[in-house]
N, C-alpha and C positions, 0 to 999 in steps of 0.2 A: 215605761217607768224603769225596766231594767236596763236600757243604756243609760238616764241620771244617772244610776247607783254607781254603775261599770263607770262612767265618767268621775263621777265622784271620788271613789274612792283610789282611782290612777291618779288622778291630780291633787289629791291629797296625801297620798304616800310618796307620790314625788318631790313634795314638798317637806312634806316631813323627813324624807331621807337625806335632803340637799340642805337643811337647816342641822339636822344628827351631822353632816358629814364634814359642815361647817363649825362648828361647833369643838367638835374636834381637833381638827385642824388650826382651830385659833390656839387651841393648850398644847398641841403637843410638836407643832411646825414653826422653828425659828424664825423662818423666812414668814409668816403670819406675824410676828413682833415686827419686823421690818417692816412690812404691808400697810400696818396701824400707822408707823411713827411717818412710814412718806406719805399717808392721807392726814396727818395732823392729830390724829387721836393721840390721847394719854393711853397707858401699857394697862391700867387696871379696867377701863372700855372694852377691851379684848377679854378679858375676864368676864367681866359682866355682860358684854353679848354674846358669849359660849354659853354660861350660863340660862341664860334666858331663850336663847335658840334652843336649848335641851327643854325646858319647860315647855316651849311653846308643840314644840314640834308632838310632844305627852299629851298635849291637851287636842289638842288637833284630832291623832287617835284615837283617844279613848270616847267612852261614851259616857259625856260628861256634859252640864246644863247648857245650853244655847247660849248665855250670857258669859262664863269661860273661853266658849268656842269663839265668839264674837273680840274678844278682849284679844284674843292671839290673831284672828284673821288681821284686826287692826294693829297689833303690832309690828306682824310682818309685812304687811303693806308699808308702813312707818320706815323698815328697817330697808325693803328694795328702794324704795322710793331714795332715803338718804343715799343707799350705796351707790346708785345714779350718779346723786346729786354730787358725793365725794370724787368720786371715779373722773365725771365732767369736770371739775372743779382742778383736781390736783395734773391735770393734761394727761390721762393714763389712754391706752390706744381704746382704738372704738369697741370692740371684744369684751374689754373690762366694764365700760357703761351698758352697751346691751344687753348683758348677762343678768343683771336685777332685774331692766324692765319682761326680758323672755319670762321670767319665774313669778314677776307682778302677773302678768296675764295667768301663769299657770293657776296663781292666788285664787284670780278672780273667778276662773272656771270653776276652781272648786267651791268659791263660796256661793257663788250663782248653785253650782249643783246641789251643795247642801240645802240652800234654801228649799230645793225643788223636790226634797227628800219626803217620802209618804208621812211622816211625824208630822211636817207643815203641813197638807194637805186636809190629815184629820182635822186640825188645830191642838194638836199634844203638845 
């Protein structure tokens, strides 16, 4: 049970720090406005998914209801998944597409290890 946890919570602070770090990056790095407009997004998207990477990545952390937790695993799956999807789409090199799906898996680890966290086990 104590490597879940150990797994758990590595791949959930990697996650969370790579979503903080993005996040950032989108408000306060020029060349992130550039990045948006040659995958085709509008400039206020870049706002609203810094935003919402800060939220999600809070909630991830904290300890907070399973149905919250759920709401952010699925949006960041949402969010690798598209950046994929834009990445393939707009001809950007293979580096830039991989890089969602490396951190979807990372997702997935951790949601698999949450689920396998002693709370589910009792049924809490």
């Amino acid at each position: 049970m104590q490597a879940i946890k150990i797994t758990y919570w590595i791949t959930t602070v990697l996650v969370a720090l790579m979503m903080i770090n993005s996040a950032v990056m989108y408000v306060t790095k020029p060349e992130m406005k550039q990045a948006f407009t040659h995958l085709g997004f509008p400039d206020y998207f870049r706002i609203e998914l810094a935003v919402l990477k800060l939220l999600g990545a809070v909630v991830l952390l904290v300890p907070l209801t399973t149905r919250l937790k759920e709401w952010a695993y699925a949006g960041f799956a949402i969010v690798f998944v598209s950046a994929f999807i834009a990445h393939s789409a707009s001809g950007d090199p293979v580096m830039n597409r991989a890089m969602p799906l490396v951190f979807l898996v990372v997702l997935l680890v951790s949601h698999f290890t949450y689920h396998r966290l002693p709370q589910f086990k009792t049924g809490k």
